[in-house]
C-alpha positions in Angstrom: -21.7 6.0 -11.3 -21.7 8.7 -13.6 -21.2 6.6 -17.1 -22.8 3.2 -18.2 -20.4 0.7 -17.7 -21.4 -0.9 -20.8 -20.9 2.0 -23.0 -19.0 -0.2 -26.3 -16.8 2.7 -27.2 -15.1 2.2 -23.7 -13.1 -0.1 -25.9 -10.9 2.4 -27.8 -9.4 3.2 -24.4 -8.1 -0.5 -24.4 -5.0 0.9 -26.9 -4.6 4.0 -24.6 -3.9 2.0 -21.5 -1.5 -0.2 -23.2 0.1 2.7 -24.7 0.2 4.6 -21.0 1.2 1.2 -19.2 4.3 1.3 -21.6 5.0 4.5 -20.7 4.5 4.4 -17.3 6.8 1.4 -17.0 9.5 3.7 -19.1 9.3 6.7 -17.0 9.5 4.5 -13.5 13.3 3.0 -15.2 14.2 6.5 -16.1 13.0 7.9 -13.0 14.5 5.4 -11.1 18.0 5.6 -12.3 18.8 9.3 -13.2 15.8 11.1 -10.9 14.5 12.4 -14.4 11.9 11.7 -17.0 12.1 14.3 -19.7 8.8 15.5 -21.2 9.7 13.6 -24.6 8.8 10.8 -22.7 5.2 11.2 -23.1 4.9 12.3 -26.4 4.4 9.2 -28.2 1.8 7.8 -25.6 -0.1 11.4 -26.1 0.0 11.0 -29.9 -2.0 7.6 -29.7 -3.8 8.2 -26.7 -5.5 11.8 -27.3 -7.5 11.4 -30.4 -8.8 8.1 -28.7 -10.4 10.0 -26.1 -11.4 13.1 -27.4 -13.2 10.9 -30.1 -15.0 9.3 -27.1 -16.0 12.4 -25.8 -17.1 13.8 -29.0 -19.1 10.3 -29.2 -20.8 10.6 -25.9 -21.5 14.6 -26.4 -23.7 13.5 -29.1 -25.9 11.8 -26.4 -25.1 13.4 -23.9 -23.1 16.7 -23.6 -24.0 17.3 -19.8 -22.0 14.1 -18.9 -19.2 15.1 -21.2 -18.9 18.9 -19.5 -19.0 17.2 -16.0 -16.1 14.8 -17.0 -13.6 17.5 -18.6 -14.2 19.4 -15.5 -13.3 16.9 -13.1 -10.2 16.3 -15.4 -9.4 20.0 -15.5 -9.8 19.9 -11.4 -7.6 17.0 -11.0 -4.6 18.3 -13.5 -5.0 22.1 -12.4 -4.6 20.5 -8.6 -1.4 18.1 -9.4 0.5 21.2 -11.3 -0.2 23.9 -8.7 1.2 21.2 -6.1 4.0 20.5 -8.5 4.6 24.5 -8.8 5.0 25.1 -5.2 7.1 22.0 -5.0 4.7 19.9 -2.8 5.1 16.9 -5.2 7.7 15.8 -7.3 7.3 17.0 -11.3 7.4 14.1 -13.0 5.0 12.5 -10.3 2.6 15.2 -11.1 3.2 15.0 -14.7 2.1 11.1 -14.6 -1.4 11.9 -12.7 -2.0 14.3 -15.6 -0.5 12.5 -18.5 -3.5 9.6 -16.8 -6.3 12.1 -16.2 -5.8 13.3 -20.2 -4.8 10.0 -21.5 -7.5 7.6 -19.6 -9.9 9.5 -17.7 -12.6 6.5 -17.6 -11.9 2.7 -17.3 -11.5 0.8 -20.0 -12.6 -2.1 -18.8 -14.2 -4.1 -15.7 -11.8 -4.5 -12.9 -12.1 -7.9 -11.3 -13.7 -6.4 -8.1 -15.7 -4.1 -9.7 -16.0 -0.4 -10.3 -15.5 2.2 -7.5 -18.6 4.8 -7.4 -16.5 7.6 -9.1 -16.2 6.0 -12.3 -12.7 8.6 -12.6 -10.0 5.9 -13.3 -7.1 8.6 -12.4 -8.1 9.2 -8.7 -8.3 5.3 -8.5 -5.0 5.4 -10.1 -3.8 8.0 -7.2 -5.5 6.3 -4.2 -4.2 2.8 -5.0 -0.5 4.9 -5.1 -1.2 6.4 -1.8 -2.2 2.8 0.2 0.4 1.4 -1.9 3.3 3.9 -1.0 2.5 3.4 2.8 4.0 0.0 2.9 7.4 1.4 2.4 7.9 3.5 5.7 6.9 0.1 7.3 9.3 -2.3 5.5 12.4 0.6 6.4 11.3 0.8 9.5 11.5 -2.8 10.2 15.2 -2.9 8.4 16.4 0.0 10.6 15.1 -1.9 13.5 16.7 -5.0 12.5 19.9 -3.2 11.5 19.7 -1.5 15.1 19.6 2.1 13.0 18.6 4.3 15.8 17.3 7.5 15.6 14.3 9.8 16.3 11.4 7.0 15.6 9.4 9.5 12.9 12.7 9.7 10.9 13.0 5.8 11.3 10.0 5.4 8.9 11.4 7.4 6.1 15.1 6.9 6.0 18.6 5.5 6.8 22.0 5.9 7.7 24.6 5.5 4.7 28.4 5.5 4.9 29.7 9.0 3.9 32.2 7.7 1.7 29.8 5.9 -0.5 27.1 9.2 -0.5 27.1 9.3 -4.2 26.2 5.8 -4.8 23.1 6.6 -3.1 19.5 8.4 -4.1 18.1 10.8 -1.0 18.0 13.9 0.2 20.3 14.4 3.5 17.6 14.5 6.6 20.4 15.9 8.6 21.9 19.3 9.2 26.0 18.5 9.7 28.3 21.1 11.3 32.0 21.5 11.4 32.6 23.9 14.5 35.9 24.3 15.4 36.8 20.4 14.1 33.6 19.5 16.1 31.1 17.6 14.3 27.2 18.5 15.2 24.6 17.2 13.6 20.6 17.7 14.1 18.0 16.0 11.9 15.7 18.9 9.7 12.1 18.9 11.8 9.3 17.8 9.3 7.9 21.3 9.3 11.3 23.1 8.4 11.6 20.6 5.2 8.1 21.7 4.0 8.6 25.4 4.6 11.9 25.2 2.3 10.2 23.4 -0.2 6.9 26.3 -0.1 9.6 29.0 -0.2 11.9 26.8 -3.6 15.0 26.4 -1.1 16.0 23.2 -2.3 16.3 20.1 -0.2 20.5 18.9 -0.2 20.3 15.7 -2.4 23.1 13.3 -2.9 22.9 13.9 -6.5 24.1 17.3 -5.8 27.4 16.2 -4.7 27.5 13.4 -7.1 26.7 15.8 -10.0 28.9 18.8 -8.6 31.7 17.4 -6.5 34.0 20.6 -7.1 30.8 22.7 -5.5 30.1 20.6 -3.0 33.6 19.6 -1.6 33.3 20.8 2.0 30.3 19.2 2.6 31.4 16.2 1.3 34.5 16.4 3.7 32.2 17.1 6.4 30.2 14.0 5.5 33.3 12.3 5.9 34.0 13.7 9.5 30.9 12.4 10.6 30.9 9.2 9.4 27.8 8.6 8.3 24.3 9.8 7.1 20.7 9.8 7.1 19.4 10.0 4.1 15.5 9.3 2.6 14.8 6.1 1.0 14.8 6.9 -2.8 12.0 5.4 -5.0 10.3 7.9 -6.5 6.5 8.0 -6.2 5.9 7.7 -10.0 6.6 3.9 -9.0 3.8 2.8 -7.1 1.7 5.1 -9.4 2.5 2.5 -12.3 1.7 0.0 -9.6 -1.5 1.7 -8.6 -2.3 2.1 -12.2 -2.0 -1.6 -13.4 -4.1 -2.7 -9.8 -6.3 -0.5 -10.9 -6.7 -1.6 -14.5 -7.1 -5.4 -13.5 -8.0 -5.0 -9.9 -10.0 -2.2 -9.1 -9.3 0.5 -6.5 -8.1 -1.2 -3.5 -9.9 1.6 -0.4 -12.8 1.0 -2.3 -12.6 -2.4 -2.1 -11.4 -2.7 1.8 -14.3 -0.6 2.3 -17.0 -2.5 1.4 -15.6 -5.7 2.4 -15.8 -4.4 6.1 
């Protein structure tokens, strides 16, 4: 543990996590519902929240300025990491922006989670790896509906999505998983290997969301029709990850940091 856990100022941060819980909370609605969380969002959290901490590290520079270098530069590790994965579109923007909005909002804990404190008193990659376990729950509950729906389809796309009527696309969040033809009033369809998805994203080719057709229906009309053809679609499951980061974040506020606590508990 790099901090005395009984440091008193740790206190102040008591107002930032409220303020970023609130936020948090906001951004998963917004996120939810349009697929966007505009940067305004985190303004007001960053207005109360900054001069908090940087008055706690000025505080703790005056005992120790060591401790306070070794902290900023795990923060500046952490943010640099989640925007250069952000920029090459391995994680989703406003994902990345709530990791860093954490790390410079509430880089320690605030208070004592019930089961204790991890060993790397960093509150943000608590934050992250109680996302992570979190987030792996999903694959397994659609799974289990696909299986109980009889949605059949390679088993490593059963984890991650499901079939949607085609007339009912744009009620729906996703991107398609498929690659739908039209040859000669032929409909073939092939589902977009793993490794094919990530080189688009490395290279900015844009995964085909639903949004696209519900936003631009003139644009997208002959997909759309060929959608129609085929019946159906698989699509991904659409809750964005900035939702089980506000759930991570809370555990970890109350709970603690939940590998951490499997671990030991082994």
């Amino acid at each position: 543990m790099i901090l005395s856990v009984d440091y008193p100022l740790l206190s102040l941060l008591n107002i930032s996590s409220i303020a970023l819980g609130i936020t948090l909370c906001y951004a998963s609605y917004l996120d939810v519902k349009n697929r966007r969380v505009p940067i305004k969002t985190w303004y007001p959290m960053l207005v109360i929240s900054i001069p908090l901490v940087l008055f706690l590290y000025v505080s703790l520079a005056l005992t120790d300025v060591w401790l306070v270098f070794r902290y900023l530069a795990i923060v500046g590790i952490f943010c640099c990491f989640f925007y250069f994965f952000a920029f090459f579109n391995l994680f989703g923007g406003a994902d990345a922006m709530a990791l860093i909005f954490i790390a410079a909002a509430l880089p320690l804990f605030p208070l004592r989670p019930y089961f204790g404190y991890p060993p790397l008193y960093f509150f943000p990659f608590t934050v992250l790896t109680n996302a992570v376990i979190l987030n792996l729950f999903t694959p397994i509950g659609i799974f289990v509906l696909n299986i109980r729906k009889k949605n059949f389809a390679p088993i490593q796309y059963m984890f991650f999505g499901f079939p949607i009527p085609s007339d009912k696309i744009d009620s729906y969040f996703g991107y398609i998983m498929e690659e739908i033809t039209d040859v000669n009033g032929k409909i073939s369809r092939r589902f977009l290997p793993i490794h094919e998805s990530l080189r688009r994203m490395i290279h900015g080719e844009e995964r085909f969301y639903t949004k696209n057709i519900k936003e631009h229906p003139e644009k997208y009309a002959r997909e759309r029709e060929i959608f129609k053809k085929a019946g159906y679609v698989w699509i991904s499951y659409g809750v964005p990850f900035i939702v089980p980061i506000t759930v991570g974040f809370f555990v970890a506020l109350f709970a603690g940091d939940i590998l951490y606590t499997i671990m030991v508990s082994i």
